[in-house]
ZAGU-896187 format. One record per residue (C-alpha): residue in one letter; x, y, z. Coordinates in steps of 0.001 Angstrom, whole numbers, padded with zeros to 6 digits, always signed. Layout:
aXYZ;...
//
This chain:
x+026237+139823-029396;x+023753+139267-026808;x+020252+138916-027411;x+017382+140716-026096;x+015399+137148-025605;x+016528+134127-025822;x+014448+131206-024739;x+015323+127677-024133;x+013133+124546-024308;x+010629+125835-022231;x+007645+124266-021432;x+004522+125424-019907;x+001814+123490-017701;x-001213+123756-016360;x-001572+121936-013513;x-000300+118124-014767;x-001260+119130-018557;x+001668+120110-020792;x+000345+122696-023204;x+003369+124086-024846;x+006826+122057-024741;x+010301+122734-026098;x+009904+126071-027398;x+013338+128028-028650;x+013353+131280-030206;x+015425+134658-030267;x+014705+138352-030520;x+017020+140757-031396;x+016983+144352-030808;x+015003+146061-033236;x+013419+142574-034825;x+010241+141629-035676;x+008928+137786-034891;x+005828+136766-035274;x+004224+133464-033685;x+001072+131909-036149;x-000905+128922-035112;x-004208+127725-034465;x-006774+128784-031766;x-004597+126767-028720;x-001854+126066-030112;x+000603+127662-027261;x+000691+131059-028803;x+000026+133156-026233;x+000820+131014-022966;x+004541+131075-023989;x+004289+135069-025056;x+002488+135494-021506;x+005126+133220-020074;x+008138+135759-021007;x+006750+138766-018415;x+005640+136063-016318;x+002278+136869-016608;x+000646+133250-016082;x-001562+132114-012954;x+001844+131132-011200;x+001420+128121-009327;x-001216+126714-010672;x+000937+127659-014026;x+004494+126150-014191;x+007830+125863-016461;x+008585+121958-016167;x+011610+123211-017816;x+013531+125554-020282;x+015007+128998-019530;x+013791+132721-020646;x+016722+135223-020724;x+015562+139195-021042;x+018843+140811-021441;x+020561+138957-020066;x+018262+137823-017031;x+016671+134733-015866;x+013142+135091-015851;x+011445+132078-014550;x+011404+132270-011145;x+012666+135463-010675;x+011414+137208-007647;x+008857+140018-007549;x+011185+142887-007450;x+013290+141739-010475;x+009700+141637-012178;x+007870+144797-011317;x+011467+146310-012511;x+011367+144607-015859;x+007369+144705-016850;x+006369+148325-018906;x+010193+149406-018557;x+011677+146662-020462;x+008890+144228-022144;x+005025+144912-022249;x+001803+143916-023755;x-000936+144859-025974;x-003435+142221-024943;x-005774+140969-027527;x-009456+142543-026669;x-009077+146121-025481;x-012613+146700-024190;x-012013+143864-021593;x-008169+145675-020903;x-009093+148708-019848;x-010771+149646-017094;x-014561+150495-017550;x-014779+152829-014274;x-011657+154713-015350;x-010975+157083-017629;x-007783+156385-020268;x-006190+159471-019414;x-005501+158011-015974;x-005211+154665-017202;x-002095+155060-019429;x-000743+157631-016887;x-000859+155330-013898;x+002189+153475-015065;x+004711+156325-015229;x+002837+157608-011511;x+003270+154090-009975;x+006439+153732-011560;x+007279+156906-009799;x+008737+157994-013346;x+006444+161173-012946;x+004417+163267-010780;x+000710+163280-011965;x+001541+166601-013560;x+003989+165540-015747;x+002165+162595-016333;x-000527+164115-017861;x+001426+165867-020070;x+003208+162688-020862;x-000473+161379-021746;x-000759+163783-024325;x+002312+163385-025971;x+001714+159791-026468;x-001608+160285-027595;x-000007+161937-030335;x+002351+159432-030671;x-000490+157137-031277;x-002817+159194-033376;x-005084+160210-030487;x-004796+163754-030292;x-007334+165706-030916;x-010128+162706-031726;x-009770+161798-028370;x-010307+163406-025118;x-008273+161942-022374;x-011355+162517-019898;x-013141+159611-021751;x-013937+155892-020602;x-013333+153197-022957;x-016875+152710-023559;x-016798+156225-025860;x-013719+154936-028122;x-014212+152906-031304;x-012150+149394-031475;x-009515+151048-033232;x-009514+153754-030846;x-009223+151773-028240;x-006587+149601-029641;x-004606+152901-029666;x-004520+153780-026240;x-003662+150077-025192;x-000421+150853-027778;x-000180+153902-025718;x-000184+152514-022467;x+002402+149583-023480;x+005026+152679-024667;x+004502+154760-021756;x+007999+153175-020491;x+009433+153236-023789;x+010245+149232-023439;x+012421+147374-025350;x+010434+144501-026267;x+006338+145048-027153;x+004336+141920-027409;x+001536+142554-029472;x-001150+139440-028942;x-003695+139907-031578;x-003264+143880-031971;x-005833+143823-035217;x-008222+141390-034050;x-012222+142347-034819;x-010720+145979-036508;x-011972+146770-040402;x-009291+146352-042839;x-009037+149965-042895;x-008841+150921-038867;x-006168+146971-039655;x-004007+148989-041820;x-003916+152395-039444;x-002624+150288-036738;x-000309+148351-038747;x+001564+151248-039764;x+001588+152745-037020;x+003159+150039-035077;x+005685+149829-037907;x+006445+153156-037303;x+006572+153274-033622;x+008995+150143-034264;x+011660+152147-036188;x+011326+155051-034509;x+012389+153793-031287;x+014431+150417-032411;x+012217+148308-030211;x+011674+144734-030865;x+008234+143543-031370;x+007090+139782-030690;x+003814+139105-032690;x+001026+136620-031802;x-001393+136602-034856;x-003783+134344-036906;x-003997+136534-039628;x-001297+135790-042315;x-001825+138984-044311;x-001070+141162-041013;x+001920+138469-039899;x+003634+138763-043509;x+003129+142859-043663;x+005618+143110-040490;x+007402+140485-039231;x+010972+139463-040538;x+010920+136179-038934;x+007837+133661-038183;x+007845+130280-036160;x+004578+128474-036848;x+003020+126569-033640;x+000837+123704-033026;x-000354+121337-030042;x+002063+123577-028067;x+004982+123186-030129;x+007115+124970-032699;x+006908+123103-036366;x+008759+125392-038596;x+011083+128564-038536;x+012131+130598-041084;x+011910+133776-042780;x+009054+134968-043336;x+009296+134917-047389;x+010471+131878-047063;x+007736+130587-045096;x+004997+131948-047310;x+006872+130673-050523;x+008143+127233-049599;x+006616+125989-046694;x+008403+122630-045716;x+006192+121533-042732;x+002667+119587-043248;x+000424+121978-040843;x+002151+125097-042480;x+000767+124436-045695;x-002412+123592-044735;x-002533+127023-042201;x-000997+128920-045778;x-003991+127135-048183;x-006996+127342-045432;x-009639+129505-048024;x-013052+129839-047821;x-013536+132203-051317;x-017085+129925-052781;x-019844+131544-052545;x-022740+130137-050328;x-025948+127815-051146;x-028433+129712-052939;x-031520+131226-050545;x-035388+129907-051129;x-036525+133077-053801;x-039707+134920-052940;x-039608+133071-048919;x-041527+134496-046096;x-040318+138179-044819;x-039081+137193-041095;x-037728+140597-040238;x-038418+144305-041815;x-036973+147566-040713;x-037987+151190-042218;x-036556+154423-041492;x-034825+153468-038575;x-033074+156149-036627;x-030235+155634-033037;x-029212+158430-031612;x-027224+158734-028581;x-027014+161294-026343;x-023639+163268-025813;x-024673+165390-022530;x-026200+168994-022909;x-024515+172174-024636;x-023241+174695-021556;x-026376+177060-022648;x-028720+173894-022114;x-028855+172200-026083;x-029243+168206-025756;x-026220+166906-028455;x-026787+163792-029997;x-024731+161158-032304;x-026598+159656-035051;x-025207+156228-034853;x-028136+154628-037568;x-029808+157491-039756;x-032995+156580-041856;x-032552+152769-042656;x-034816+150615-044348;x-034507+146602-044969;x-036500+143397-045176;x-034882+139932-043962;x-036860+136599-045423;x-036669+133305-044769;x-033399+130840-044976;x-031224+134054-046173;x-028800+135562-044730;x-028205+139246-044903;x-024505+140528-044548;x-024102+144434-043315;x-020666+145802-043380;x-018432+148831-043075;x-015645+150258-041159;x-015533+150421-037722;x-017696+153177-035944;x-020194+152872-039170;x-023408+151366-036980;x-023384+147679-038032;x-023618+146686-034169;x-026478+149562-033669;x-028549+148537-036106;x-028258+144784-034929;x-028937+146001-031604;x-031753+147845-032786;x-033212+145323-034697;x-033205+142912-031554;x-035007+145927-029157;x-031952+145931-027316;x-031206+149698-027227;x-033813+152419-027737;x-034373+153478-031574;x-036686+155255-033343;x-038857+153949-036940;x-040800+150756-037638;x-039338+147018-036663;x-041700+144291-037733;x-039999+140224-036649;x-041816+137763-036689;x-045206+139372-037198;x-045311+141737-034924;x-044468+145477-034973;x-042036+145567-031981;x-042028+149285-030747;x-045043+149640-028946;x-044066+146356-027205;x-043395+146498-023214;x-041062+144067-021425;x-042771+141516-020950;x-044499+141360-023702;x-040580+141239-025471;x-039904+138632-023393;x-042082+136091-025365;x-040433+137346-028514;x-036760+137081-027297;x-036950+133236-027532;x-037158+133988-031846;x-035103+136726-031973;x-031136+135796-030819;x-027473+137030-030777;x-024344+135552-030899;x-021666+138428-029473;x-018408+139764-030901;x-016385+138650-027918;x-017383+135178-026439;x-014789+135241-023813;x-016778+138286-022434;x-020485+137331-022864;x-019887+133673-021295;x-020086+133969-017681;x-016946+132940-015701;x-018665+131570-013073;x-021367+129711-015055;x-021033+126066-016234;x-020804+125242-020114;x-024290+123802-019154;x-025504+126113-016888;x-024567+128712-019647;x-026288+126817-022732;x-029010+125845-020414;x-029980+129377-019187;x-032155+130059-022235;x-034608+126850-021854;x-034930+127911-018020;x-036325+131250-018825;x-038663+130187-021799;x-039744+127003-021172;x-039858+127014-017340;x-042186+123819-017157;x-039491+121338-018945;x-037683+118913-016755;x-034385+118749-015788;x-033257+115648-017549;x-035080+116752-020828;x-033098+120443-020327;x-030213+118718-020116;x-030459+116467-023166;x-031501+119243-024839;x-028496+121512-024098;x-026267+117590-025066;x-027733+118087-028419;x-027271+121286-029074;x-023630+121009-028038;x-023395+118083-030413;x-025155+119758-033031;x-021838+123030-032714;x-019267+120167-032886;x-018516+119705-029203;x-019082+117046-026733;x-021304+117056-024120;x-018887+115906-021660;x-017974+119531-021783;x-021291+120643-019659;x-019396+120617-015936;x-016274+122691-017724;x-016100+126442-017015;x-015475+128874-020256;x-011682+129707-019732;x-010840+125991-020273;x-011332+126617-024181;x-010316+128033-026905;x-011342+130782-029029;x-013059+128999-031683;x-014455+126277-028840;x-016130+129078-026996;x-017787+130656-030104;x-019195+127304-030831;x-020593+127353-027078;x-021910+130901-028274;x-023873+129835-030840;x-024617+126477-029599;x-026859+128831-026302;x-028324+131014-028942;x-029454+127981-031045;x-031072+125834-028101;x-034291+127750-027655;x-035097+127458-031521;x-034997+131064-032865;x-035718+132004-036433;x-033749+134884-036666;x-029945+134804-035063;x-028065+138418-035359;x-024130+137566-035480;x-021917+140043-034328;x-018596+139616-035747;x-018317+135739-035069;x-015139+135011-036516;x-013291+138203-035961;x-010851+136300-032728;x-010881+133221-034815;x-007594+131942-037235;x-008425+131098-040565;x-009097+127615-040213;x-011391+127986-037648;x-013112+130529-039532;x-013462+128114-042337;x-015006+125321-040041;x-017652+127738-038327;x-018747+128934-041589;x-019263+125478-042846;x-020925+125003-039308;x-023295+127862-040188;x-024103+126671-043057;x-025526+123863-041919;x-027259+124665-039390;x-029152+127447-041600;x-030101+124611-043797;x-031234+122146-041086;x-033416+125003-039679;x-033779+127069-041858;x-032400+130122-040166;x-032019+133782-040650;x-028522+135152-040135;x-027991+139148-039907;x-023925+138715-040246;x-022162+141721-039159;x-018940+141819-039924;x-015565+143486-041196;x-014457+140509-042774;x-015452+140416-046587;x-013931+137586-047131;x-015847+135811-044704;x-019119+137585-045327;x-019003+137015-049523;x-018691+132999-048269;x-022028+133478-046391;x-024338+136390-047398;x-027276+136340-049817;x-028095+139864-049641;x-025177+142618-049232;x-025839+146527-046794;x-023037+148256-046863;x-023122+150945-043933;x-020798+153892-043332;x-021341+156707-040572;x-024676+155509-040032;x-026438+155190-043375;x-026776+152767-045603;x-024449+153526-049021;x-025359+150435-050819;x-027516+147378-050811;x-028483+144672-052937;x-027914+140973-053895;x-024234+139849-052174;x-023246+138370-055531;x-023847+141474-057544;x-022462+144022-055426;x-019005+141667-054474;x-018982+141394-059106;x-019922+145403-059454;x-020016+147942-056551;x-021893+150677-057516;x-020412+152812-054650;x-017297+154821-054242;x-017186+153672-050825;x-017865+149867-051551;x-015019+149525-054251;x-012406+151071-051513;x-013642+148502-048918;x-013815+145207-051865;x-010019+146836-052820;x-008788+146800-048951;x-010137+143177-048664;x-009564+141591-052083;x-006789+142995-054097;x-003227+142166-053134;x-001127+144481-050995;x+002447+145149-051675;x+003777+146211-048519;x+007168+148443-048370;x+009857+147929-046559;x+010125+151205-044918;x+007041+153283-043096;x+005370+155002-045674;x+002839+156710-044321;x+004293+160332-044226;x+000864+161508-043370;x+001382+160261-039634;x+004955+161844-039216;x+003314+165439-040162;x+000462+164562-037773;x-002359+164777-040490;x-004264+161221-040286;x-006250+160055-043050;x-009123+157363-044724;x-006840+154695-045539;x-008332+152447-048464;x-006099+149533-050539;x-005622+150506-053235;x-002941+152897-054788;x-002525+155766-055845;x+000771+155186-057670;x+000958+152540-060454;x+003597+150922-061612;x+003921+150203-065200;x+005747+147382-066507;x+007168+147187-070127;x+005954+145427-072624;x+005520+145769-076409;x+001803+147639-076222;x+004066+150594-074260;x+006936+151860-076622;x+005868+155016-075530;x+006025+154548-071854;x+008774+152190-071390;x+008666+151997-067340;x+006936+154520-065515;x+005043+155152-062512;x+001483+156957-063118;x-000688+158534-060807;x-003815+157311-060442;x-006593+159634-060993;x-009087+158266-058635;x-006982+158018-055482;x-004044+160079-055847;x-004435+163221-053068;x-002596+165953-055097;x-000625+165971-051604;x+002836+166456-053368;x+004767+163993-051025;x+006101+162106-054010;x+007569+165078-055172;x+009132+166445-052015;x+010714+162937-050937;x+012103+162636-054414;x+013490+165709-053940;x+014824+165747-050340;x+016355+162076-050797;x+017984+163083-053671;x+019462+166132-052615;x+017711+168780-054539;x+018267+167086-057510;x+014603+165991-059107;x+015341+164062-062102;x+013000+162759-064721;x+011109+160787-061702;x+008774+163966-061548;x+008327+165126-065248;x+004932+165271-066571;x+004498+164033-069921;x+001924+163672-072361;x-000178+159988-072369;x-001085+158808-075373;x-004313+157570-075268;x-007722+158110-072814;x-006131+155750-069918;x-005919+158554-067726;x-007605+161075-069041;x-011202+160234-068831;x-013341+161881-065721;x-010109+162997-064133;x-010755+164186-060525;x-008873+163857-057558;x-008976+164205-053440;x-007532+166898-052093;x-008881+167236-048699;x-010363+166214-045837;x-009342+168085-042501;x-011672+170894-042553;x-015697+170586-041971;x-016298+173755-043035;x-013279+173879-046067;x-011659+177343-046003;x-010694+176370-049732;x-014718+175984-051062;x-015534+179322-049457;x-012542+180743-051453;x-013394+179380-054366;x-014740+181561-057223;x-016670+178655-058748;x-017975+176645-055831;x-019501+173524-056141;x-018638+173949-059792;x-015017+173581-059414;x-014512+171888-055686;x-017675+168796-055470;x-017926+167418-051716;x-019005+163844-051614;x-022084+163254-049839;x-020955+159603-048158;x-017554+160580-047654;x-016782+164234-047091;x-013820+164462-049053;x-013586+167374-051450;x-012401+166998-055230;x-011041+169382-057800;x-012680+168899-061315;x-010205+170018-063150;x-012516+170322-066804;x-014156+173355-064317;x-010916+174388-062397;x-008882+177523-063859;x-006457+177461-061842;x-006866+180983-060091;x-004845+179327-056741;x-007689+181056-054289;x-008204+177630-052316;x-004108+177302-051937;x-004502+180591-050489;x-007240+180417-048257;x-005850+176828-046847;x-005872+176470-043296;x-003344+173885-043319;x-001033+175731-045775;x-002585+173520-048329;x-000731+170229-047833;x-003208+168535-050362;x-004601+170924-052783;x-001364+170943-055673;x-003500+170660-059005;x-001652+168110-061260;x-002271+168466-065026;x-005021+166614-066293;x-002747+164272-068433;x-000143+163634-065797;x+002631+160389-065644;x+005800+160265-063870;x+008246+158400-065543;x+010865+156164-063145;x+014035+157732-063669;x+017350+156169-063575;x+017873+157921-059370;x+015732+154862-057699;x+016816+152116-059899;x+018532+149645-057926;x+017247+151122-054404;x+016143+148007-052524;x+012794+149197-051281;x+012046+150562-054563;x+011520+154309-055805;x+011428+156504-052979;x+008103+158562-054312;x+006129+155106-054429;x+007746+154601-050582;x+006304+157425-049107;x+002794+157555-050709;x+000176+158677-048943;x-001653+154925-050268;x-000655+152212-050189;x+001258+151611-053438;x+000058+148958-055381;x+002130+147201-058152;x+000110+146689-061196;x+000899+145531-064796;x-001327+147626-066779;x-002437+145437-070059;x-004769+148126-071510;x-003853+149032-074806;x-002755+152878-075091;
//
């Protein structure tokens, strides 16, 4: 059978440098294969290589061969490859904001290709927008009048999926989808490409340094480095028993210890109270200014040599506040850094502040100028604040603080597309730390960056907090990455601040809902299922994600005699959506065995505060206005909107299943002391009982030691 790819030693240059050599790999129709390396290791020069997508000439194949069905596509002429890119392979490049268009708006972005195509007239190609809107999980959160600029990362990561199916192509190259998302937005778009995968048999190359993302999708994996291909295998295989040096050290690359303890009782460099951002959304048609209130009513102090951690799902105001903090967008409350109350504060008068107060940004590759010099670039902050030094002293300065990142200063004359990822985060940080500042906001600085490079740029921080005794405010989705450096722990969702305290206590005990979803997302390990499983998508009803599950498996053992293997509902996650019970019974043909029985537990395991979700679609719920009781019976949480049932209030009455707008998809009151026992129909079913399959969570297997 023929292959959809097939490539042959190929080898790519730039210019007389070899940077990838003698890669082979196939695709087949339908597969998943994912490509894992280090920051420049070839990854995605031989992915951009297959669409021929490189600065041809200055780019060349010294050799090797890339067959797309069939077809030779090195050197193939410009027909051949208008013909074959969006209708037969396409890309989801790895930093969406720099992707699309800032001057256009993403309706016309993702119709364009079916226009130019001339697939469709603009008519039908608006209507075409829509439908893969929905495709994506767009419709309705997104209007298709709005720039990029409007959309949250995962949002926008959406409509670049959008815009790479518009041709329905055979082949999607994915380079980085996840990159700089929260786990939670991470998981969305996971699913959803797992989803889009099966449902129209298209094969899916991935480029990824995350392992956790590579091992949740792919089937196969070929692990590159210095521009060559070390090891290929399965990907169990590959995670279980790696054979090749690098892979085991990419596989055991951790950075879990916890950082140097912070000076106690030091100086108060920063202090925020009540601050409030609110952005303006255009006026009402009868004349009413709208506003979004990205930060609402925070309040923290940042002291000396510490470094402060704030994170949260994407859209929650991390980046606002930062921005904030720095006087860098208009806010309202009290900032005091570095002795002085900065609202009041004109321009100029910022001006001599802005040499204390710096940022490294989320995306280096964007805030480097391409036409600047690495020493032009580093160099730009001693021009404007210390106008008077000479040129030989700026430029030994800008040598050492090159040095003092890890890089060499023969790298001043080299522009910042000659690097990596990690090398130009180090030039990032290396212009932020030249002027001397006591107070450095980071902004997601190792979100593009594989693990191992993460590891070394934490170490790198490190150090240079202790040398000069920096403050860090370290935003980031990452926990893994922030528990290695953060002293203090703010934990931020739509805007306000749901938890905050000492790093170490709130990583040991979250006292927040909220927080324990986000440590489970990023801490607890995932069990992924074969099949897609989120039915919510399919019925077009999309949902908080968070990691753990709301299905538990229960293993035997002698402390269960009286649940000998079982699958239990967990009370403080399962939806009361019913899913598990209609799968079971559709798959098994009406027939809805002891899978779905509810039995009595023996023992307080489950019982105790038993309350579950049952709703989030409506922001007025049709089912609390019903309700008899009120707040009594249906409690809305304040952080995250979602409704519970208390079932010690509930009676039962069935007024909210009534009243449901949405025919009550979610509001199916379980008993109180409620277990589903595994039946005898799943046993042996390779991706495991079909109810745990198509859970609304992410199932989570568990041995449960607690005695009953």
């Amino acid at each position: 059978m023929t292959k959809l790819l097939e490539i042959r030693d190929l080898s790519v240059a730039f210019g007389d440098t070899i940077v990838a050599r003698n890669i082979c790999f196939t695709i087949d129709a339908g597969e998943t294969l994912a490509l894992v390396g280090e920051s420049g290791s070839g990854k995605t020069v031989t992915a951009l290589s297959i669409p021929q997508l490189l600065p041809y000439p200055y780019a060349s194949h010294p050799s090797g061969s890339i067959l797309l069905e069939g077809q030779e596509m090195v050197g193939a002429n410009r027909a051949r490859l208008l013909a074959t890119r969006g209708a037969v392979v396409t890309m989801i490049f790895q930093e969406p904001m720099t992707s699309l268009n800032p001057l256009h708006k993403i309706g016309k972005q993702v119709g364009e290709t079916l226009i130019v195509n001339g697939k469709q007239t603009p008519k039908q190609a608006a209507a075409r927008v829509q439908e893969l809107f929905e495709l994506v999980g767009l419709a309705g959160d997104v209007r298709s009048n709005a720039y990029p600029h409007e959309l949250s990362g995962g949002q926008r990561q959406r409509v670049m999926i959008a815009m790479a199916l518009a041709l329905e192509p055979k082949l999607l190259i994915a380079d980085e989808p996840t990159t700089a998302l929260d786990v939670i937005i991470q998981k969305q778009i996971l699913e959803l490409l797992r989803d889009l995968q099966q449902r129209l048999n298209m094969a899916l190359l991935l480029i990824s340094h995350d392992l956790t993302v590579v091992r949740s999708l792919a089937k196969r994996i070929c692990v590159m480095t210095k521009g060559e291909i070390v090891e290929e295998g399965a990907t169990e295989q590959i995670f279980s028993a790696p054979k090749h040096t690098y892979t085991k050290h990419l596989l055991g690359a951790e950075f879990m210890d916890l950082p140097p303890a912070a000076k106690k009782n030091g100086r108060v460099v920063a202090e925020i109270e009540d601050l409030r951002v609110n952005y303006s959304l255009g006026r009402h048609w009868f004349g009413k200014q709208k506003f979004l209130q990205a930060v609402r009513g925070v309040s923290l102090k940042v002291q000396e040599g510490q470094t402060v951690g704030i994170v949260g799902e994407s859209g929650s105001g991390k980046t606002t506040l930062g921005m904030a903090l720095l006087r860098l967008i208009p806010s309202e409350g009290r900032i005091v850094a570095i002795g002085r109350e900065l609202h009041g504060l004109n321009r100029k008068q910022m001006k001599s502040l802005r040499q204390d107060l710096q940022i490294v940004f989320q995306d280096p590759y964007g805030s480097l100028s391409p036409r600047m010099t690495v020493g032009s670039i580093v160099g730009r902050g001693l021009c404007i604040h210390h106008p008077e030094m000479s040129n030989d002293n700026r430029d030994k300065r800008v040598a050492e603080a090159l040095e003092e990142v890890g890089l060499s200063p023969d790298m001043v004359t080299r522009y910042p597309h000659e690097f990596s990822g990690g090398e130009r985060q180090r030039i990032s940080i290396a212009r932020a730390l030249v002027v001397e500042p006591k107070l450095i906001v980071m902004d997601e600085p190792t979100s593009s960056l594989d693990v191992s490079v993460q590891a070394q740029i934490i170490q790198l921080l490190r150090d240079l907090q202790k040398r000069h005794n920096l403050v860090y405010l370290f935003i980031s989705h990452d926990l893994k990455v922030v528990r290695s450096l953060a002293h203090y722990l703010v934990v931020m969702r739509n805007g306000v601040v749901v938890e905050q305290g000492p790093a170490e206590k709130i990583f040991n005990s979250p006292s927040s809902s909220y927080t324990r979803a986000l440590m489970a997302a990023a801490f607890i390990p995932q069990v992924e299922a074969q099949a897609a499983r989120n039915a919510a998508l399919a019925i077009g009803l999309h949902r908080f994600k968070i990691g753990r599950s709301a299905l538990l498996m229960v293993e035997n053992d002698e402390k269960k005699a009286l649940v000998p293997r079982g699958i239990v509902h967990d009370p403080e996650h399962c939806t009361g959506c019913g899913l598990c019970d209609l799968m079971c019974s559709l798959y098994h043909e009406g027939e809805q065995g002891q899978a779905l029985s509810r039995g009595e537990l023996v023992g307080d395991r489950l019982t105790a505060e038993f309350t579950f979700n049952v709703c989030w679609q409506c922001s007025t719920p049709a089912c609390h206005e019903a309700c008899p009781l009120k707040d009594e019976a249906l409690v809305i949480d304040e952080v995250t909107g979602i409704k519970y049932i208390d079932p010690d209030v509930c009676y039962g009455c069935g007024d909210c299943i009534n009243a449901c707008a949405l025919d009550a998809p979610r509001i199916k009151p379980y008993p109180a002391k409620n277990i589903v026992l595994m039946c005898d129909l799943c046993r042996g079913r390779p991706e495991g009982p079909i109810c745990i399959e198509y859970c609304n969570f992410d199932a989570l297997t568990l041995a449960i030691h607690e005695e009953r």
